[in-house]
KOLSE-982537 format. One record per residue (C-alpha): residue in one letter; x, y, z. Coordinates in steps of 0.5 Angstrom, whole numbers, plus 2048, in hexadecimal, padded with zeros to 3 digits. Layout:
AXYZ/...
END
This chain:
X7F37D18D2/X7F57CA8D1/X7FB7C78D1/X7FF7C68CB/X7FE7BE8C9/X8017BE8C2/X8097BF8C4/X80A7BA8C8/X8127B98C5/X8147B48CB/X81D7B38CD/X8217AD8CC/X8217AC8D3/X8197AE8D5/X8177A98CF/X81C7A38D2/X8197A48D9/X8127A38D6/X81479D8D2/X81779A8D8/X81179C8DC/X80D7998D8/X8117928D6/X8107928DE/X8087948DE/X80778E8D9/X80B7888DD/X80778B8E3/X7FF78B8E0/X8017838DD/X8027818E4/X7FB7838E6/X7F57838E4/X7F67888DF/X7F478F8DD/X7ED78F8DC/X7EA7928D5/X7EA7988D2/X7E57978CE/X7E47948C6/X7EA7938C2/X7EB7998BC/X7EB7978B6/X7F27998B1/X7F079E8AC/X7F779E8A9/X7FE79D8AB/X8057A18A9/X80A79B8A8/X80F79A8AD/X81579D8AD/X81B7998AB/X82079E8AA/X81E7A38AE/X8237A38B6/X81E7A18BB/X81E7A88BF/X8197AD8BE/X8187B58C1/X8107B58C0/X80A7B48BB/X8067BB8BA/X7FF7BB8B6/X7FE7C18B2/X7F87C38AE/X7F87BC8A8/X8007BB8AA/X8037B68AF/X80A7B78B0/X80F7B38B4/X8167B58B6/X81B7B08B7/X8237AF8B9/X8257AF8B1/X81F7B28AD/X8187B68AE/X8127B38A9/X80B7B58A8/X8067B28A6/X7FF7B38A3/X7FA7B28A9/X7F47B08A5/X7F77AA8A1/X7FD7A88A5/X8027A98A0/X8097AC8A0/X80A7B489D/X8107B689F/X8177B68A3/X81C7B98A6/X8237B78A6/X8287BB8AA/X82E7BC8A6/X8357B78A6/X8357B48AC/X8317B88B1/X82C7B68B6/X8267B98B8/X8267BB8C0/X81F7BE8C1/X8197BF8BE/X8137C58C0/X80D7C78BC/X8087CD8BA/X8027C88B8/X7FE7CE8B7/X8037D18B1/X8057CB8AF/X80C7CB8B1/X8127C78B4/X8177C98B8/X81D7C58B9/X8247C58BB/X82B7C18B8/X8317BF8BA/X8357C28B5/X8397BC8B2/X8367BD8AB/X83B7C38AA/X8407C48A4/X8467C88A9/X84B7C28AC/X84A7C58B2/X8437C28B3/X83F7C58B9/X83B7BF8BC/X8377C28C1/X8307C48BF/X82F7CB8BE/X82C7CC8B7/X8257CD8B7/X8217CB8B1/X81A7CD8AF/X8157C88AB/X80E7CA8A7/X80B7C38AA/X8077C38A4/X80B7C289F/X8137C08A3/X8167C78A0/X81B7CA8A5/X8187D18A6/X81F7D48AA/X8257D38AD/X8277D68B4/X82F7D48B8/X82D7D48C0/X8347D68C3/X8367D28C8/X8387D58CE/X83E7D48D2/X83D7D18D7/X8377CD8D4/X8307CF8D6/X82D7CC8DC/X8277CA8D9/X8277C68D1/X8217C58CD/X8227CD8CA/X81D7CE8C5/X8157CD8C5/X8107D08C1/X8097D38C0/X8057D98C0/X8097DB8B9/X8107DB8BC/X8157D78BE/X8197D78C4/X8217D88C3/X8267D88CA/X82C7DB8C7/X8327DE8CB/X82D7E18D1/X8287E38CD/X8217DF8CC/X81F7E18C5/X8197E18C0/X8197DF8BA/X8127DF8B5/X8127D78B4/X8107D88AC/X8167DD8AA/X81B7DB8B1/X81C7E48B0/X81D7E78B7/X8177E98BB/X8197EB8C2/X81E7EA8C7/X81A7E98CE/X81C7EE8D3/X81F7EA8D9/X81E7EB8E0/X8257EE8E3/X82A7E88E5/X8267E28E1/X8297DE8DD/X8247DA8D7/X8237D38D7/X81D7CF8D4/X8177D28D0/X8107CF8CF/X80C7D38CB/X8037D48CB/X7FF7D88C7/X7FF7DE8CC/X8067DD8D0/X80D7DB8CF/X80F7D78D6/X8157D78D8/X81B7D58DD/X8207DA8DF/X8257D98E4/X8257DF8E8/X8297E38EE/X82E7E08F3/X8347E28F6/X8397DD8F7/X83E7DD8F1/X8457DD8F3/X8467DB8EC/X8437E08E8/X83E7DA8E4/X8397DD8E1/X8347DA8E6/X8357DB8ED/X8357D48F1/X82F7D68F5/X82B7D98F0/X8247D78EE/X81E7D38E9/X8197DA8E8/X8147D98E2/X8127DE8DE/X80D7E08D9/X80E7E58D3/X8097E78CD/X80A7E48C8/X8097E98C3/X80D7EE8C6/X8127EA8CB/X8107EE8D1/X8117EC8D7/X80A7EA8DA/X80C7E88E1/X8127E48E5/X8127E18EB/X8167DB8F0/X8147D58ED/X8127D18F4/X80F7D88F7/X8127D88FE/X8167D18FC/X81D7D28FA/X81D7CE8F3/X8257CE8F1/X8277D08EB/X8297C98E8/X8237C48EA/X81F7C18E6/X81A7C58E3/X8157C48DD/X80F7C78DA/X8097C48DB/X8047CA8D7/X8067D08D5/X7FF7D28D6/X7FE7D38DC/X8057D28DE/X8067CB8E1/X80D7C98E2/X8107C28E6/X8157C48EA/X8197BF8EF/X81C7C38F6/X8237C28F3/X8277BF8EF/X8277B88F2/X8217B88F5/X81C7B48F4/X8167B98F7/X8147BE8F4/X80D7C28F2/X8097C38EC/X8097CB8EC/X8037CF8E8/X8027D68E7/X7FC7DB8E5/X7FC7DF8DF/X7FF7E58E4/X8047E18E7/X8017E08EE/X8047D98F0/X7FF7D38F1/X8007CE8F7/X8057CA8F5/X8037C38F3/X8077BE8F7/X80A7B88F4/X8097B48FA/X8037B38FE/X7FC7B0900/X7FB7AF8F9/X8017AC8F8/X8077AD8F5/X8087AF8EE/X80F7AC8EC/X8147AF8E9/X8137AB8E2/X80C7AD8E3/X80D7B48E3/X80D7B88DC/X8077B28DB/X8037B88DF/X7FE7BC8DA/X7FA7C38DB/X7F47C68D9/X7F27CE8DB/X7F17CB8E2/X7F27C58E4/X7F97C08E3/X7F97B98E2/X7FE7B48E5/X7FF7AD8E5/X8007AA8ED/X8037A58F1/X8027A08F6/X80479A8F9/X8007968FB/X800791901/X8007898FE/X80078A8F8/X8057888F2/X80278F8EE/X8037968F0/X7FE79A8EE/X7FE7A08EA/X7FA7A58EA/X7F67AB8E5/X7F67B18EA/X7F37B98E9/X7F47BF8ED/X7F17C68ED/X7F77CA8EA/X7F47D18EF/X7F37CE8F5/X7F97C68F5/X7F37C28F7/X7F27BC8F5/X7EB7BC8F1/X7EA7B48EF/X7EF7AD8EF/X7F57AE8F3/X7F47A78F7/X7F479F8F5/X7ED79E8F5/X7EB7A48F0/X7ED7A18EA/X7EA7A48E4/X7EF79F8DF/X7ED7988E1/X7F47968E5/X7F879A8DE/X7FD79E8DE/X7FD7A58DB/X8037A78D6/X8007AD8D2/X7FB7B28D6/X7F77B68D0/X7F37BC8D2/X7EE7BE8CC/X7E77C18CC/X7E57C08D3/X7E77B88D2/X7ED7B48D4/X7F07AF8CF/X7F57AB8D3/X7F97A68D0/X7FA7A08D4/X7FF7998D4/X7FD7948D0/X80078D8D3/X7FF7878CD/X7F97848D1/X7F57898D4/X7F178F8D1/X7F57958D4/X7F579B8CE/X7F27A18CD/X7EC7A58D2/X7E87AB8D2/X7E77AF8D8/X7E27B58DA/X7E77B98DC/X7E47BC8E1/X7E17B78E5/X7E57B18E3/X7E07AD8E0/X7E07A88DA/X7DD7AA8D3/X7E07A68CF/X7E67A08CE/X7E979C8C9/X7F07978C8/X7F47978C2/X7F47918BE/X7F778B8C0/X7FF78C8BE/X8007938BD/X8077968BF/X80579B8C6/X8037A28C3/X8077A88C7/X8017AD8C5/X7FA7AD8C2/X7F87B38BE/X7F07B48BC/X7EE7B58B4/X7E87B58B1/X7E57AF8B4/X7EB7AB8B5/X7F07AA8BB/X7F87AA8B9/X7FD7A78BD/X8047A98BB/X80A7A58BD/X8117A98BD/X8157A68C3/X81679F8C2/X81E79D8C4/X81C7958C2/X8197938BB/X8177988B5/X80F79A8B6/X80A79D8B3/X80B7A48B3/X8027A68B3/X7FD7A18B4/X7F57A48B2/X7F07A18B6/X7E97A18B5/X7E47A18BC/X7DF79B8BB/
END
């Protein structure tokens, strides 16, 4: 199963670091030669008009059937795919804010959670534990469900995540399911004794999950032992059962507070550091029964897959995508590289060192796997032709490659309609942009 590519919600700190990142990628290629061209410019099909008024922090951009839909700090807008125009939006009540944002692109629904400043009670709770379900195709709230927020706070943010029909809820201990369309109670998951929930990423044909598990030093009666550990779990999502839970390094101790994210829910992929403050770590991948693949390692002959770099990864049903590191002697550019794995075995199947450049001396920021193909986003320096490649993803071959015009403000994602690419924006911290962009390949 391929990796689900629509939710791409991004937080304000991962959005930063590729703004920063990417500011630093085009002072670098206007030092050389330049990056070479990705192929012949797009033509523009339609634009959406900037957005002036709209705060300059987004959640993500989703495609689901004729809908775009862009979730930001203050508002969620759809927009009619075929014509670019507005169709509806969103706006949370009073004051409050969006904090996070996922979808069901499937059954057309958006699951966010706000802070809850929009409140008509003096006491005002700011903290965001209301969750609110949208029909995407039309901006109407669906449903709404409180998230408690426990004492002391979970040990990992981002509770919500949806698809395969439901949406996942942290409240108090328990992880529940919801039916995405109605927010009616579904399941309740059956946890594995001692663990402690904490994020969710949802596929068609499982619930992922970490849970914080075991340990026995708690002189203080926390509700997560000092040396408990990261396992990840699997549950069906129809029915909340328990699929498999394992110790998410294998023989690798993973503590319970390192950072930790999901790749893919399907396979189970997650990139974990060692600790807390540590900057190694491992891609750690599991197969359909919960048997532990070889962990990938963020540093080795093939590089270093930085910590900025490290959710750029993506994953089909087999294979992980990474973007590598390396430095290279006499030389004013660092280069970086698109790497692939075999998911099964951790071997490296093709890139991995400076000389096997598949992208013309570009750097990637967005991974698409689709259809045995690799779309990947590559930075745009003004005066060079960096953009937007097509891979073989099994073999890393070039199938096709094309700029953006001359101008355009730097997507965050593509998604593919009818013949058209669309390039959505939504994490801008500097001048208003355009939400969506059509582009016709030539």
């Amino acid at each position: 199963m391929t990796a689900q590519v629509d939710d791409v919600a991004s937080g304000r700190r991962a959005k930063r670091a590729l703004a920063r990142t990417t500011a630093v990628l085009v002072a670098l290629c206007s030092l050389t030669a330049g990056c070479s061209s990705a192929g012949e410019e797009m033509d523009v099909v339609w634009d959406t008009p900037a957005d002036r008024k709209a705060e300059q922090t987004g959640n993500g951009a989703w495609l689901s059937g004729d809908t775009l839909v862009r979730s930001r700090f203050d508002a969620v807008t759809g927009f009619d795919a075929a014509t670019g125009e507005r169709s509806w939006e969103y706006v949370p009540p009073g004051r409050s804010a969006v904090c996070h944002a996922t979808a069901d692109t499937v059954r057309s629904v958006l699951v966010l959670t706000r802070d809850g400043d929009g409140a008509s009670s003096p006491a005002k709770d700011t903290s965001c534990t209301t969750a609110v379900g949208i029909d995407m195709k039309d901006g109407r709230e669906l449903w709404q469900a409180l998230l408690s927020e426990p004492e002391p706070p979970r040990f990992q943010d981002s509770s919500v995540s949806a698809g395969g029909g439901v949406a996942m809820l942290l409240q108090k201990d328990g992880l529940h399911a919801v039916d995405v369309h109605t927010g009616k109670a579904r399941w309740k998951a059956s946890l594995p004794k001692g663990c402690v929930p904490g994020r969710t990423m949802v596929a068609e044909h499982q619930v992922a999950a970490l849970l914080a598990c075991g340990g026995t030093d708690n002189p203080w009666g926390d509700k997560i032992p000092r040396d408990a550990e990261l396992h990840a779990a699997a549950f069906a999502p129809a029915t909340g059962a328990l699929l498999w839970s394992t110790p998410l390094g294998g023989r690798t101790v993973i503590p319970w507070d390192a950072r930790a994210e999901f790749v893919s829910a399907d396979p189970l992929v997650v990139a974990a550091s060692l600790s807390g403050d540590s900057d190694s770590g491992a891609y750690f991948s599991f197969g359909g029964n919960g048997r532990p693949n070889p962990a990938i390692d963020f540093s080795g002959p093939y590089g270093e897959i930085q910590p900025d770099r490290r959710l750029t990864a993506a994953v089909d049903g087999s294979r992980l995508y990474a973007v590598t590191f390396h430095r290279v002697r006499n030389s004013r550019v660092d280069a970086y590289r698109l790497t692939t794995f075999d998911l099964a075995s951790g071997e490296l199947l093709w890139g991995g060192t400076v000389d096997d450049d598949r992208l013309d001396r570009c750097h990637p920021y967005r991974i698409l796997p689709r259809d045995g193909k690799l779309t990947v986003l590559t930075v745009v320096p003004r005066d060079s032709g960096c953009g937007l490649y097509v891979l073989d993803a099994a073999t890393g071959e070039r199938r096709d490659g094309h700029t953006f015009p001359e101008g355009d403000d730097l997507p965050d994602t593509v998604f593919t309609y009818k013949d058209w690419l669309i390039g959505a924006r939504y994490g801008s911290h500097w001048a208003p942009e355009k939400p969506f962009t059509a582009y016709e390949r030539r």
